[in-house]
Every structure is written in structure tokens, then in C-alpha cells.
C-alpha positions as a Markdown table, in Angstrom:
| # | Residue | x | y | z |
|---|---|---|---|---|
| 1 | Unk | -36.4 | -22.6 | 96.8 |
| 2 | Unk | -38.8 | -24.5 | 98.5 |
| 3 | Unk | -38.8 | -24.6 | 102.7 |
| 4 | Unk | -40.7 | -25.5 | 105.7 |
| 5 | Unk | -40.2 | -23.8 | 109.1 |
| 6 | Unk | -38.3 | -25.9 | 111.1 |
| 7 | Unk | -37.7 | -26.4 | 115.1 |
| 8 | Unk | -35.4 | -23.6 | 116.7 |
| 9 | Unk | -32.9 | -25.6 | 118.5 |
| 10 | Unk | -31.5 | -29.7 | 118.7 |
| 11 | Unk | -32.5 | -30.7 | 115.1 |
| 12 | Unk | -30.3 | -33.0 | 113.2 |
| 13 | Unk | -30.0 | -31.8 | 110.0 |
| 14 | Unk | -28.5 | -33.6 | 107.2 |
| 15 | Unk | -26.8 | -31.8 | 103.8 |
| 16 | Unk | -27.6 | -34.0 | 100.5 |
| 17 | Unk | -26.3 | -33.1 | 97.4 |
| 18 | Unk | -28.4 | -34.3 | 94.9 |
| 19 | Unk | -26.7 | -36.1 | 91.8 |
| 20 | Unk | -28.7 | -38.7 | 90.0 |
| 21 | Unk | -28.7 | -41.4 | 93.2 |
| 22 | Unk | -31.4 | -41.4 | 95.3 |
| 23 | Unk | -31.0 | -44.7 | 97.2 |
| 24 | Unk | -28.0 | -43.9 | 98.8 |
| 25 | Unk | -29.3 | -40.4 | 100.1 |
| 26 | Unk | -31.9 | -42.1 | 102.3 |
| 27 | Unk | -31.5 | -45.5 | 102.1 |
| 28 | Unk | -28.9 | -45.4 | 105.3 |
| 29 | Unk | -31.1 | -43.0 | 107.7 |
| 30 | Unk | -33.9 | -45.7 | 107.5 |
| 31 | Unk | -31.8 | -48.5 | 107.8 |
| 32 | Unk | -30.1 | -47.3 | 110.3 |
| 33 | Unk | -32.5 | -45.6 | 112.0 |
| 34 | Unk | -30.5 | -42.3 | 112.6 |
| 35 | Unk | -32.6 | -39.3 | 113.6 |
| 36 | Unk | -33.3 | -36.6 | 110.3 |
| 37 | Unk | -35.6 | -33.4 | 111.4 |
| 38 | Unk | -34.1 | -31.1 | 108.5 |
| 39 | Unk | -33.1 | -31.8 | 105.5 |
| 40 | Unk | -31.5 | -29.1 | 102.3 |
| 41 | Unk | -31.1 | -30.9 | 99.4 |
| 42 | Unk | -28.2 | -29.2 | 97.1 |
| 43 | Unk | -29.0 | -29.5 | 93.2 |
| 44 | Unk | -27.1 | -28.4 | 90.6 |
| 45 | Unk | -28.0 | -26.0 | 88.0 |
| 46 | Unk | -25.7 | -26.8 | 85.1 |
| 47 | Unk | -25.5 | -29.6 | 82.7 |
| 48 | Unk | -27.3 | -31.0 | 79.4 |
| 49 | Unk | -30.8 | -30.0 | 80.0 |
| 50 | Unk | -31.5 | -33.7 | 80.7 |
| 51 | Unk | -28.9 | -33.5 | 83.4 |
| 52 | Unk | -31.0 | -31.3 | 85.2 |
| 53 | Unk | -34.1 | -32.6 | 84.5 |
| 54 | Unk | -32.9 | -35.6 | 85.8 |
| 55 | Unk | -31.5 | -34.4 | 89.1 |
| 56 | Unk | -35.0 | -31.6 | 89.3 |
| 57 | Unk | -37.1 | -34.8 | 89.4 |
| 58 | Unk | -35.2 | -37.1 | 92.3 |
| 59 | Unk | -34.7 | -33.9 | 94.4 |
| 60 | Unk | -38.4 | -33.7 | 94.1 |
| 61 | Unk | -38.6 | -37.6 | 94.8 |
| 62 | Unk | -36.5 | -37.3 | 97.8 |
| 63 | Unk | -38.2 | -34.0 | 99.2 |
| 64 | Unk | -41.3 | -36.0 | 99.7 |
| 65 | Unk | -40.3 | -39.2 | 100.7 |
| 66 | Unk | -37.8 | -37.4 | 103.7 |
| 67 | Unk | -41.0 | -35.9 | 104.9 |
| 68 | Unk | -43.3 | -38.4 | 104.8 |
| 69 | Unk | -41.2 | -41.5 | 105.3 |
| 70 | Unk | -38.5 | -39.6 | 108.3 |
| 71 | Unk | -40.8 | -36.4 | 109.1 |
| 72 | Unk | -38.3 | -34.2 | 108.3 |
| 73 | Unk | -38.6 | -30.8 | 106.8 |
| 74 | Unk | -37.0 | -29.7 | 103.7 |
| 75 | Unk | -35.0 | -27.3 | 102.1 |
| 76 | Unk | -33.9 | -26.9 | 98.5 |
| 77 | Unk | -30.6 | -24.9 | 97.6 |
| 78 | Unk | -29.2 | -24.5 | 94.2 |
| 79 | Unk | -25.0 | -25.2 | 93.6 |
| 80 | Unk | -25.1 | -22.5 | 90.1 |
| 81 | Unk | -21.9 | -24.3 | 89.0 |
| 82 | Unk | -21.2 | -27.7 | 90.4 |
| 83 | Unk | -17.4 | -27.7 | 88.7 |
| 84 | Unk | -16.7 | -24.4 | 91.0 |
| 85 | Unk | -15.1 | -25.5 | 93.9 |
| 86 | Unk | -14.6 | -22.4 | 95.4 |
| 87 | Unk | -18.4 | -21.5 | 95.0 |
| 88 | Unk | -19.1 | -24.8 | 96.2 |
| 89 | Unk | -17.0 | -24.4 | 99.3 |
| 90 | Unk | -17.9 | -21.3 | 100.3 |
| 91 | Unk | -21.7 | -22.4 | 100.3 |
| 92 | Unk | -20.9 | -25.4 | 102.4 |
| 93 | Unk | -18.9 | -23.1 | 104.6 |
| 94 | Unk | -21.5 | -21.0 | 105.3 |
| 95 | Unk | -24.5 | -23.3 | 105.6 |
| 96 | Unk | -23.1 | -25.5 | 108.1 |
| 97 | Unk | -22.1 | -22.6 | 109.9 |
| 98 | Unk | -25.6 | -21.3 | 110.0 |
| 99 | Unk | -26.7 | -24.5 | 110.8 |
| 100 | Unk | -24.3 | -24.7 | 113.9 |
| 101 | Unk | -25.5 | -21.6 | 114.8 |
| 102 | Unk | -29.3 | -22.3 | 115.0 |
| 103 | Unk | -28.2 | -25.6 | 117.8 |
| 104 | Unk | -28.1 | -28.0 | 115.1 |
| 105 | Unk | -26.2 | -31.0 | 114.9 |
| 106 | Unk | -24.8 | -31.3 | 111.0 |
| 107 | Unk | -24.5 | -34.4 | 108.5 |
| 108 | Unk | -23.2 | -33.8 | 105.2 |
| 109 | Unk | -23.6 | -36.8 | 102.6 |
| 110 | Unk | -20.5 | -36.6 | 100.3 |
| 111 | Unk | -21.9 | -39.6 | 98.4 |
| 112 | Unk | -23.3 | -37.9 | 95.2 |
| 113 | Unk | -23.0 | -35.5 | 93.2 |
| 114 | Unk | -19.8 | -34.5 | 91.1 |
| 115 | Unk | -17.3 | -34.8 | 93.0 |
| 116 | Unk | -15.6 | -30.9 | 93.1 |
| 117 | Unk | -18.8 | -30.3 | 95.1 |
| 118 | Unk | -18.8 | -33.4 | 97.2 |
| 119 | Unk | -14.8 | -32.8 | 97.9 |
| 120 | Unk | -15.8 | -28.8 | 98.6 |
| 121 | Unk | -18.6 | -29.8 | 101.4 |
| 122 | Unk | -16.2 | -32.4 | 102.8 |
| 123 | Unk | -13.8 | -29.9 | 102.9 |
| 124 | Unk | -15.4 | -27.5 | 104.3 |
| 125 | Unk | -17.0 | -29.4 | 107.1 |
| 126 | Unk | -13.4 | -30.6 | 107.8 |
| 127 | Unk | -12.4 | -26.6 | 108.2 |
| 128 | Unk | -15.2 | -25.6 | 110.3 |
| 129 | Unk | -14.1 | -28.6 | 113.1 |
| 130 | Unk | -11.0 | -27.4 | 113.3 |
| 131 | Unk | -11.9 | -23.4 | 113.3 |
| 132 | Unk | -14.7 | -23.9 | 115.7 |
| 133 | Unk | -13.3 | -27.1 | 118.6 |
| 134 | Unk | -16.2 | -26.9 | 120.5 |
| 135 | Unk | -18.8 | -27.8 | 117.4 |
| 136 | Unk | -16.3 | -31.0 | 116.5 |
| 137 | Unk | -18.8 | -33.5 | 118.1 |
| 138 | Unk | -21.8 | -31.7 | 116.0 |
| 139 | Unk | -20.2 | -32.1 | 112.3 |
| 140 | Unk | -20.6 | -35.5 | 110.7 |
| 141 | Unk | -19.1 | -36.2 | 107.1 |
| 142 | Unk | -20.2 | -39.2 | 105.5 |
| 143 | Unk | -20.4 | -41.7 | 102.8 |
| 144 | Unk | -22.6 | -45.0 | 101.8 |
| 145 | Unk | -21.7 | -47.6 | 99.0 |
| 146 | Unk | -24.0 | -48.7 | 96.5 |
| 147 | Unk | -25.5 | -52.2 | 96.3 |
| 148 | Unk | -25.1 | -52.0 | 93.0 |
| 149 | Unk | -24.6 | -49.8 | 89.8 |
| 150 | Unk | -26.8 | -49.8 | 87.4 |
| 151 | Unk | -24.4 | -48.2 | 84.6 |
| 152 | Unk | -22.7 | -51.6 | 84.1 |
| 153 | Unk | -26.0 | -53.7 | 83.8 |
| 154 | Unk | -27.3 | -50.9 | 81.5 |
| 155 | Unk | -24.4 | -51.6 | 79.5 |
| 156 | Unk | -24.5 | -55.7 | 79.4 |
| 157 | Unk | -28.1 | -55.0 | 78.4 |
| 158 | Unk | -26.8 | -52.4 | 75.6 |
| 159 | Unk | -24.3 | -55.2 | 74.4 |
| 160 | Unk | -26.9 | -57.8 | 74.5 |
| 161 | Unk | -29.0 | -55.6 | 72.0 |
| 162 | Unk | -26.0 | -55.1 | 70.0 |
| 163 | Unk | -25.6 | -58.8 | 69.3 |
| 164 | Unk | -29.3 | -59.3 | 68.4 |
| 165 | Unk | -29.5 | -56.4 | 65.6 |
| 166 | Unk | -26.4 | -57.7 | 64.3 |
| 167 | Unk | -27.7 | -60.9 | 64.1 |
| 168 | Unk | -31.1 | -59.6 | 62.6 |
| 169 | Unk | -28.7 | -57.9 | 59.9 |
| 170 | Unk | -26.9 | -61.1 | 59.0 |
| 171 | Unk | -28.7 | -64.2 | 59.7 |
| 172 | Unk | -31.4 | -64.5 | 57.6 |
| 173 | Unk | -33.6 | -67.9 | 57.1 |
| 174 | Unk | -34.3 | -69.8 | 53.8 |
| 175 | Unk | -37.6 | -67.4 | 53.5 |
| 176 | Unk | -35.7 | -64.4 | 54.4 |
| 177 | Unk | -36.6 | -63.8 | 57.3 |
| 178 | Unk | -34.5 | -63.2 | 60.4 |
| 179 | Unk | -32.7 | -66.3 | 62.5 |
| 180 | Unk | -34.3 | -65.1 | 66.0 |
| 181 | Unk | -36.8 | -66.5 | 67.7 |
| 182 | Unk | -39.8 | -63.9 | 68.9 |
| 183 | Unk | -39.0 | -65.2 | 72.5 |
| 184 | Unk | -35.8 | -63.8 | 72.9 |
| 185 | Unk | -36.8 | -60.4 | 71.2 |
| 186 | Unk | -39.5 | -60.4 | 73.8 |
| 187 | Unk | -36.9 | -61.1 | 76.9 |
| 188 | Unk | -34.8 | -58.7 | 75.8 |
| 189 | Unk | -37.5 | -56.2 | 74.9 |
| 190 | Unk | -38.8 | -56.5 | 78.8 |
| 191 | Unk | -35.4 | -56.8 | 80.4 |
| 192 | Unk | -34.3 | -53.2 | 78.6 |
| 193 | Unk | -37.7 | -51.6 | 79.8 |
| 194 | Unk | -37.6 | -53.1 | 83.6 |
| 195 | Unk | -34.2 | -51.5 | 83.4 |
| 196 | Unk | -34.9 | -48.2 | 82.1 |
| 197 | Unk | -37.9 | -48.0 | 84.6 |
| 198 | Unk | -35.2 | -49.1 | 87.2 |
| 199 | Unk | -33.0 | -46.8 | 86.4 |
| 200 | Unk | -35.3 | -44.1 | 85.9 |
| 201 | Unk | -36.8 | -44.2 | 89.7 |
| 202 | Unk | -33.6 | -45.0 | 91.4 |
| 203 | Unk | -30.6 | -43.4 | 89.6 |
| 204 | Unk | -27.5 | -44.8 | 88.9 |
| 205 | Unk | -27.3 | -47.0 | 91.6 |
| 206 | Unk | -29.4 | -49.1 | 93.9 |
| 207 | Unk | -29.1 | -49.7 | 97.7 |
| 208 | Unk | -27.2 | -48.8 | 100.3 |
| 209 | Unk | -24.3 | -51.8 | 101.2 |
| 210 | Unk | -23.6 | -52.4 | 105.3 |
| 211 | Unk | -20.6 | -52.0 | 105.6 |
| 212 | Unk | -18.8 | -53.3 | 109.4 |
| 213 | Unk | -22.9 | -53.4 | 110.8 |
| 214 | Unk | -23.5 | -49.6 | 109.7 |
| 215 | Unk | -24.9 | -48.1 | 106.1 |
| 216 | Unk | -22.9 | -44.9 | 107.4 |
| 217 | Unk | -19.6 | -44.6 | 107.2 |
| 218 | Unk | -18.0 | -41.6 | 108.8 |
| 219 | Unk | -15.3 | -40.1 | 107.5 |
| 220 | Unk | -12.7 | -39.0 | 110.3 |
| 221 | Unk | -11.3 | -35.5 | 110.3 |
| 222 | Unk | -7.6 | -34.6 | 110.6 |
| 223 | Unk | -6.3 | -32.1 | 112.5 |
| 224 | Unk | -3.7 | -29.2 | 111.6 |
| 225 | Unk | -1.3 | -30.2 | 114.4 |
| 226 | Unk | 2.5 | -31.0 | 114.1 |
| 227 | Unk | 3.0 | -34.6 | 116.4 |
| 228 | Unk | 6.0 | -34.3 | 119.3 |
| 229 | Unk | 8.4 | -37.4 | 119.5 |
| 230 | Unk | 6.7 | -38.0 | 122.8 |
| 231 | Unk | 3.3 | -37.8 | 121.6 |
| 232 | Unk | 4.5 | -39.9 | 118.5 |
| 233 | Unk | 5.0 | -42.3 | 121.4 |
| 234 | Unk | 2.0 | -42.6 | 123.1 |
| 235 | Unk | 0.6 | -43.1 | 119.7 |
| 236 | Unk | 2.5 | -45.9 | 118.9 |
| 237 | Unk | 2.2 | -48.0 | 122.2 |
| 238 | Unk | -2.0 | -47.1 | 122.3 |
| 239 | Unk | -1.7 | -48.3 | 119.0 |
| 240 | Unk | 0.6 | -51.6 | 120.1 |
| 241 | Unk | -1.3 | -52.2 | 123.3 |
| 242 | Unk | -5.0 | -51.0 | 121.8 |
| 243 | Unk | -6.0 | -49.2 | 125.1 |
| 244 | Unk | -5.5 | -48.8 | 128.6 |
| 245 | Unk | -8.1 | -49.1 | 131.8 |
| 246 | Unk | -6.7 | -45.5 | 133.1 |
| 247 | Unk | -3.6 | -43.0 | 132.4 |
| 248 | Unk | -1.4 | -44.4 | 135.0 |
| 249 | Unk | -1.4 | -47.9 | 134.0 |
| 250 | Unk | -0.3 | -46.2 | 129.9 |
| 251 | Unk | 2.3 | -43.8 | 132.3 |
| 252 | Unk | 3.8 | -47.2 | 134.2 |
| 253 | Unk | 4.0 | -48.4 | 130.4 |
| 254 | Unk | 5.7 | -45.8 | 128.6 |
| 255 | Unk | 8.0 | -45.7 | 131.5 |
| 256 | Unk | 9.2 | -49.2 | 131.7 |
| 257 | Unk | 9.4 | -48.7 | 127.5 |
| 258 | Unk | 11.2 | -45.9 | 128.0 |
| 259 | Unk | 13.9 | -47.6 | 130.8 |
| 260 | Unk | 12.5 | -44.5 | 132.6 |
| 261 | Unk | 11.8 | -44.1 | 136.5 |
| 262 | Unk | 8.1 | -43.7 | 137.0 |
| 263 | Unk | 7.2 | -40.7 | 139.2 |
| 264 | Unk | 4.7 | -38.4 | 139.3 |
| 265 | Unk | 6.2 | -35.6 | 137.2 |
| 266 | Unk | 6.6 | -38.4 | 134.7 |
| 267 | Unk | 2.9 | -39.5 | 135.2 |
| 268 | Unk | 1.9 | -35.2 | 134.8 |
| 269 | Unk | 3.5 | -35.2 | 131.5 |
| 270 | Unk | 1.8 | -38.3 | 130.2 |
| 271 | Unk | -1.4 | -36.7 | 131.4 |
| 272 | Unk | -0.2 | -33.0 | 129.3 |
| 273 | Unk | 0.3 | -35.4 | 126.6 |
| 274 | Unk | -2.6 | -37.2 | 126.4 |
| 275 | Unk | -4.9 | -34.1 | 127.0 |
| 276 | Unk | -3.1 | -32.7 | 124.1 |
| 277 | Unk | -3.9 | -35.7 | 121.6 |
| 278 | Unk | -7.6 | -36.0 | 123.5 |
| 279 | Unk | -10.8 | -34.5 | 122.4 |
| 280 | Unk | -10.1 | -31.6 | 123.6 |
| 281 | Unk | -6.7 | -31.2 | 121.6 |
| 282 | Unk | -6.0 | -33.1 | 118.1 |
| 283 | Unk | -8.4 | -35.8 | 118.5 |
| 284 | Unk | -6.3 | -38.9 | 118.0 |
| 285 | Unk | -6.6 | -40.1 | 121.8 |
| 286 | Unk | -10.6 | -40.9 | 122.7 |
| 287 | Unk | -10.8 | -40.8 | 126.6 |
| 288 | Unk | -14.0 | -43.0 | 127.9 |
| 289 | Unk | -14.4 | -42.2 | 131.9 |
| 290 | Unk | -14.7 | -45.2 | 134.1 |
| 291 | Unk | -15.4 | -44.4 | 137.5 |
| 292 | Unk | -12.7 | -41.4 | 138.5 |
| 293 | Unk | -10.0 | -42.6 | 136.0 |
| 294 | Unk | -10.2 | -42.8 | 131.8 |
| 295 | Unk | -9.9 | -45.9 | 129.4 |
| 296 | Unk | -7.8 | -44.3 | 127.1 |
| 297 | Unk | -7.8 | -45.5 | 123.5 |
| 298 | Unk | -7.3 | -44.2 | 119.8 |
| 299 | Unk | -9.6 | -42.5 | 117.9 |
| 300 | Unk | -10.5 | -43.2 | 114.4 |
| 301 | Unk | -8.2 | -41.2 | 113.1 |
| 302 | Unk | -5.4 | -41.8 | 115.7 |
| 303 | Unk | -5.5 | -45.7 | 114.5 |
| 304 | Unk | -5.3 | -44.0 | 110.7 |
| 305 | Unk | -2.1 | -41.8 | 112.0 |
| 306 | Unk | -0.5 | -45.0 | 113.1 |
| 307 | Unk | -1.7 | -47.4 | 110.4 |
| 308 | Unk | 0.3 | -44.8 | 107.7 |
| 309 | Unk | 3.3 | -43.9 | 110.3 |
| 310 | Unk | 4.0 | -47.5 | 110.9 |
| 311 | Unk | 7.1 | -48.7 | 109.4 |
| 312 | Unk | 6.4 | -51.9 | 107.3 |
């Protein structure tokens, strides 16, 4: 394990499994600009022994270039068996906890690596929000699309190669000599080396795609919560109306929907409601405060919730 001391308190620290990417591991911090001070790279410690050869030499790619390109300090942790979900999840368990612990805000990058480990961490990160409310805010899971894989141009090239030894096994000239010209075997020779060197510094893919004016895409977290009819209501007209400028105007609303007389022990359970599905509750209502009232609005995953309990 390799480490540097790190700041005691406020660091943003960012989880990278390391697979055989390296693009999309730090591609989107600099892009995006998004503040990195520590940084434990997870590798994995099974495989063919090129595997982890492979994987050995980005981690040690990536260690250097998240130090000297972001400043950030580093941390190496092995995954023994990256097909162990268990083993994966109770590592991720415990080192975003610890990293909670210290004051440190947490990103975990589910983008490579196998995915049993990748599914364990996001997992995981998911289970510590909902164990520990307070630290929701502090927990970031997230993912970032290649520009482009290289596995499919490596293959075209492969095909391309194909055609041109089977050509140099049946076409044969008057002298007997093969039908190819030394240009093309020389266009192809350089196109396959560019692309192993290619593939060689950057992994499998290349990039990181912007996706709606981010490189990060967070993933939202669902809570363990059963939804009341009423809630289910509130839900549904947020998600009809898109938001409101405070929590009467959604009470007058859901009242006039509802053929309901609008009073203030109507408005009071609007306002238990919606403190239920806030922040503070399930986390499908956002609350933005606007001079002494709330624009109230749906969270990421309260416009999911809708989106798949909407009736076609």
C-alpha cells in the first residue's frame, strides 16, 4: 500500500476502482473542475497475470497524474477477489465510513472495474445514506461514459489484418509473389501499432462523454420508505405542476384537486407531508428557501419515483 498523509478534516475524497480505464477515472474531475484532495485507488488482485499487470501499471499511471495534475494525495487498497461481492462490500462499507468519519465528503466512481465490485461500492454507499441521514449530502455515487471504446476498433483493425493474410495466402502474382501492394501493408502495419500504443496508455476506452453539460453523472439514491396515498399525491401533482414558489400555494393546489376546503389543519398536513418526503425524510421532495417560504420541487429521484409510477 502506498499513502501520503492527508488533511484532518473537509477533504473531498474520491474512491476509484481501478479496472483497465484510465480516462474515465480522471478525465471528469479536470473537466469539470470538481475539487479531489484524496484519492484510494482500489485494484484487484486476481486475474491472468496480465490482468494484473495491466491494472498494476494504470493504478501507477493514475497515482501520479492525481497528484501532480489535481494535488491530491493517494492511497492504494487491494480488492483480493474482485468476483466477491460480499468482500467487496464490506470494504466499501467500511472505507466510506472511515472516510465519513475523518470530515470527509465521499465520491465513489462505479465506472470500472468488474462490475460485482463496482455494484458492491454502489451498494454500499447507497446503505451508509440511509443508515447514517445526516452524511446523505456527503456520499456521491457516480458514473462517466466513454468517448469511445477501443475494443471494437481493436477488433475492425483485427478483421482488417484478417483479410490481408488471407489475401497474402491466396493471391499470388504471375512471379509468385503476393497481390498487395507494400503501401497498404505499411498503413495497416502503423494503424495496428498506433492502436496498441493507444490502447496500451489509455485502456479500453478513451474520454470522458458530457453528458446534459456535466462528465459526472450522479446516481440518485432510493430510500427504504413505504409512500402514503397522500404522499403519493403530492408526488404526482409536483411531478404535474414541476414546482411550487412556497407550501401554501402546493396546499391551495392539492385542496382544490382534492374538492377539499383549504384550512390550516389542511395546510399542517401538507407541511407533515412534505417534511416527510424532504431532505430530511425520503428525499424525493428538494425544498430551496426563498425568503421565509420554500420553492418546493422533486428531487432526482422523486422525478424517477413518478416517471416509473406513472400510468402510461
Amino acid at each position: 500500500m502506498t499513502t501520503t498523509d492527508a488533511e484532518p478534516s473537509e477533504q473531498q475524497t474520491h474512491i476509484v476502482p481501478v479496472g483497465f480505464e484510465y480516462d474515465r477515472l480522471i478525465a471528469p474531475l479536470i473537466r469539470d473542475q470538481i475539487s479531489v484532495d484524496r484519492v484510494i485507488l482500489l485494484q484487484g488482485a486476481v486475474g491472468s497475470e496480465g490482468n494484473v499487470e495491466y491494472s498494476e501499471r494504470l493504478a501507477g499511471k493514475l497515482e501520479t497524474d492525481f497528484r501532480n495534475l489535481l494535488g491530491a494525495t493517494t492511497e492504494r487498497m487491494t480488492v483480493e477477489d474482485v468476483y466477491d461481492y460480499d468482500g467487496a462490500f464490506e470494504l466499501a462499507f467500511d472505507c466510506i465510513t472511515t472516510e465519513l468519519d475523518a470530515g470527509n465528503e465521499v465520491w465513489v466512481n462505479i465506472s470500472s472495474m468488474p462490475r460485482p465490485v463496482s455494484f458492491a461500492f454502489a451498494t454500499a454507499a447507497h446503505s451508509v445514506m440511509v443508515e447514517h441521514e445526516a452524511d446523505r449530502e456527503r456520499i456521491h455515487t457516480y458514473y462517466t461514459a466513454p468517448e469511445k471504446y477501443l475494443e471494437t476498433e481493436l477488433a475492425e483493425e483485427l478483421r482488417t489484418q484478417i483479410d490481408i493474410l488471407e489475401t497474402l495466402r491466396t493471391e499470388m502474382g504471375a512471379d509468385g509473389t503476393p497481390r498487395i501492394e507494400p503501401e497498404t501493408i505499411d498503413e495497416r502495419l502503423d494503424a495496428a501499432q498506433d492502436l496498441l500504443t493507444e490502447f496500451d496508455e489509455r485502456g479500453a476506452t478513451i474520454g470522458a462523454k458530457e453528458i446534459d453539460g456535466s462528465h459526472v453523472q450522479e446516481l440518485p439514491v432510493a430510500p427504504f420508505s413505504n409512500i402514503k396515498p397522500f404522499e403519493e399525491l403530492i408526488l404526482f401533482t409536483l411531478g404535474d405542476h414541476g414546482e411550487f414558489d412556497s407550501i401554501s400555494d402546493l396546499a391551495e393546489t392539492l385542496a382544490r384537486e382534492l374538492d377539499e376546503e383549504y384550512t390550516d389543519s389542511f395546510r399542517s398536513k401538507v407541511i407533515y407531508n412534505v417534511d416527510r418526503l424532504g431532505p430530511g425524510g425520503v428525499g424525493y421532495v428538494d425544498r430551496e428557501a426563498e425568503g421565509k417560504s420554500y420553492r418546493i420541487s422533486l428531487s432526482r429521484i422523486g422525478e424517477l419515483w413518478v416517471r416509473s409510477h406513472s400510468t402510461a
